[in-house]
N, C-alpha and C positions, 0 to 999 in steps of 0.2 A: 504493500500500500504506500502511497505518496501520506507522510504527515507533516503536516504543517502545523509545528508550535513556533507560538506567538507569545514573546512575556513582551507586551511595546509599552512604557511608558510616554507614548502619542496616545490620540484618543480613537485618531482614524488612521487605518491602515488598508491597503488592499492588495489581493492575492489574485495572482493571475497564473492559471493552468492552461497547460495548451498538450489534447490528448492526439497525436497523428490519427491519420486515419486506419481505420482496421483494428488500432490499438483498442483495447481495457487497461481502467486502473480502476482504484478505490481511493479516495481520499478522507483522510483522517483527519479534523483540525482540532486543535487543544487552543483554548485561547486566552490569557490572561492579562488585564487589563490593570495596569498601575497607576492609572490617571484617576484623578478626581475629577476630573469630566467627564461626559457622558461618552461613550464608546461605542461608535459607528465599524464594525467591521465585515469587510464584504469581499468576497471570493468569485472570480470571474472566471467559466470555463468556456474557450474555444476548444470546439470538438470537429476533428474531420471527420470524411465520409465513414459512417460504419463503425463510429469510435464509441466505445461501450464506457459510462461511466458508473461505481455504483457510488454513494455517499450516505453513510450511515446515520441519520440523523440520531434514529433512537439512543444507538449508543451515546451520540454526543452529550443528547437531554439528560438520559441516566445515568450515563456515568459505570456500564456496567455490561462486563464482555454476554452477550447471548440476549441479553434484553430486547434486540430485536423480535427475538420470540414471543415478545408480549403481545407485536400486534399481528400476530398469525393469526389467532383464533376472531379476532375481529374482523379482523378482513375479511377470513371467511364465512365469518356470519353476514357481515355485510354484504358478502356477494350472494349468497343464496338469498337471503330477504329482496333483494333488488331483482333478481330471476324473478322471484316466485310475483314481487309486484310488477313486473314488467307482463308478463303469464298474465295475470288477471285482467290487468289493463287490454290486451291485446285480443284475448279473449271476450272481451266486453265488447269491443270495438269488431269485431273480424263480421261479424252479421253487416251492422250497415256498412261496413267499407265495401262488403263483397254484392252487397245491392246494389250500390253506386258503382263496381266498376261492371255491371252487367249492364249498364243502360247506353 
C-alpha cells in the first residue's frame, strides 16, 4: 500500500497521487495535525486508463485493522432490501407499462 503520514504543523496540506494506467494500489493516510487552526486536508488522485484504486476509509474512521468488516453485513442488507423494493415497485408498475406499450 502507498501510506501517507502526515505530522504538518500547516493547517493545509495536499497530497497528490498519480496511479499509471493498468496499475492498482491502496492508499493509506495517517494524518496529524499540530496546528491550532482548523485543518483543511485533501488528497488528489489522477488515475489512468484501467487504474484500480482501493482507499480504506473504515479503517481510517476506526482506527482498526478488519473493521472494514463492519460494513459487510450492511451493505448487504442494504442490497437485498433495495432488490426486494425495486421487485415490488416494478411489479406494481409492469401491468400499466405493459398496457401502454401494447397500444
Amino acid at each position: 500500500p502507498i501510506e501517507l503520514t502526515v505530522d504538518c504543523p500547516l493547517p493545509n496540506y495536499h497530497n497528490l497521487v498519480i496511479v499509471g494506467a493498468g496499475a492498482q494500489a491502496t492508499i493509506v493516510e495517517h494524518q496529524t495535525a499540530t496546528s491550532r487552526q482548523p485543518a483543511y486536508f485533501g488528497t488528489e488522485l489522477l488515475l489512468g486508463d484501467g487504474a484500480l484504486v482501493s482507499y480504506p476509509i473504515a479503517a481510517l474512521l476506526m482506527s482498526a485493522k478488519g473493521s472494514l468488516f463492519l460494513f459487510v453485513p450492511s451493505f448487504a442488507v442494504s442490497a437485498i432490501v433495495g432488490g426486494l423494493l425495486a421487485w415490488v415497485i416494478l411489479k406494481a408498475a409492469w401491468q400499466p407499462i405493459s398496457r401502454f406499450a401494447k397500444i
